[in-house]
C-alpha positions in Angstrom: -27.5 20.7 -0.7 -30.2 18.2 0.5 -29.7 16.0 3.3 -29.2 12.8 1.0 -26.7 14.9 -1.0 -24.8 15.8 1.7 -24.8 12.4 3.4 -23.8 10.7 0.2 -20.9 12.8 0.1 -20.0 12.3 3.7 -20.1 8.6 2.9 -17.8 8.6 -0.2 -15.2 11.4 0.8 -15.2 9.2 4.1 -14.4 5.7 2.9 -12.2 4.7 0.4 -14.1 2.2 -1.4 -17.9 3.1 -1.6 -20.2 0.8 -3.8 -23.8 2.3 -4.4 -25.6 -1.2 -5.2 -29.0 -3.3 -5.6 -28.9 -5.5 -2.7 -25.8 -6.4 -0.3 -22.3 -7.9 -0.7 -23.6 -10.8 0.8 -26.8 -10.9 -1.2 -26.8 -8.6 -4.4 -30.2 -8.1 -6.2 -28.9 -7.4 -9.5 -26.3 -9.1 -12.0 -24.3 -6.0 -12.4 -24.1 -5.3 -8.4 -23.1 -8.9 -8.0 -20.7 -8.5 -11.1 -19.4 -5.0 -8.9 -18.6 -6.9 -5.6 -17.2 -9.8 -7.3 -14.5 -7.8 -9.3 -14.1 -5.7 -6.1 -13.3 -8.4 -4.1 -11.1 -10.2 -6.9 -9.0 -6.9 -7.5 -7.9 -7.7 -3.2 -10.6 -4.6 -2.0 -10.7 -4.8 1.9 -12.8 -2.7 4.2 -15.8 -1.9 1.1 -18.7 0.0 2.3 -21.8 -0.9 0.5 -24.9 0.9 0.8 -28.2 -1.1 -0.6 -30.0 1.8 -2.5 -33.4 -0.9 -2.7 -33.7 0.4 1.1 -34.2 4.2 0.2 -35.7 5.7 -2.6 -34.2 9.3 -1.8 -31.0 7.7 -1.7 -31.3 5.7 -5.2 -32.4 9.1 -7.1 -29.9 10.7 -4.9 -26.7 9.1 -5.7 -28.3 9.3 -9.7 -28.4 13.6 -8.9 -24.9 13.1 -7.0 -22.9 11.6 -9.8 -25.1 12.5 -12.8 -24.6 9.0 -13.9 -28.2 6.8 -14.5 -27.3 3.5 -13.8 -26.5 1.4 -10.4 -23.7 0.3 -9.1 -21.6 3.1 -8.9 -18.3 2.9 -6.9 -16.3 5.5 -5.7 -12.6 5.9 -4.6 -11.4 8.1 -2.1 -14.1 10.1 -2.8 -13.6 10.1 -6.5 -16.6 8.5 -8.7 -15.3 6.4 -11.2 -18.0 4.2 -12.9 -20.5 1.6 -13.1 -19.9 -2.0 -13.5 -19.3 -2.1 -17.0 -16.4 0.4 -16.2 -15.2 -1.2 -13.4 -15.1 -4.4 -15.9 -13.1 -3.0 -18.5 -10.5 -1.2 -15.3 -10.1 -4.7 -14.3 -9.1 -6.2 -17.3 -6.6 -3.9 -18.5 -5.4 -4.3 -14.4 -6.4 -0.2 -13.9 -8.6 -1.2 -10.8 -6.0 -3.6 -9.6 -3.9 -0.7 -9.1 -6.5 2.0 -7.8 -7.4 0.0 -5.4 -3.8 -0.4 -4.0 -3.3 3.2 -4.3 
């Protein structure tokens, strides 16, 4: 296991909510990263660790080779990767990520 593998895994399996994104919460770079935070935030996430994968380009591949999924964001939960924003979209409106979250 590389060094960015294994650090991306420390990262997830040690935070409960982990969004792989373009940009920051504050400031996302992309539509889907600011669509991400937003439904994050709406679903009553507290304590989300984002990492900006613009800053690293080892980490950006990386978390693509981690989850075998092509597309940023990705969020995780409790270590668990479940999806992009598109997923995370359809979670929220049937109320799925409502609930994950409060797990």
């Amino acid at each position: 296991m590389s060094d960015v593998q294994a650090w991306i895994k420390e990262t997830v399996t040690s935070n409960p909510v982990v969004l792989f994104m373009k940009g920051t919460a504050q400031f996302p770079q992309c539509g889907f990263s600011g669509r991400a935070i937003q439904l994050l935030k709406t679903s009553g996430a507290e304590n989300i660790v984002t990492v900006n994968v613009l800053e690293d380009p080892t980490v950006r591949q990386g978390i693509k080779d981690y989850s075998n999924w092509p597309t940023i964001p990705q969020l995780y939960v409790n270590g668990e990767f479940i999806g992009g924003s598109d997923i995370m979209n359809e979670m929220f409106e049937s109320g799925e990520l409502q609930t994950l979250l409060k797990a």
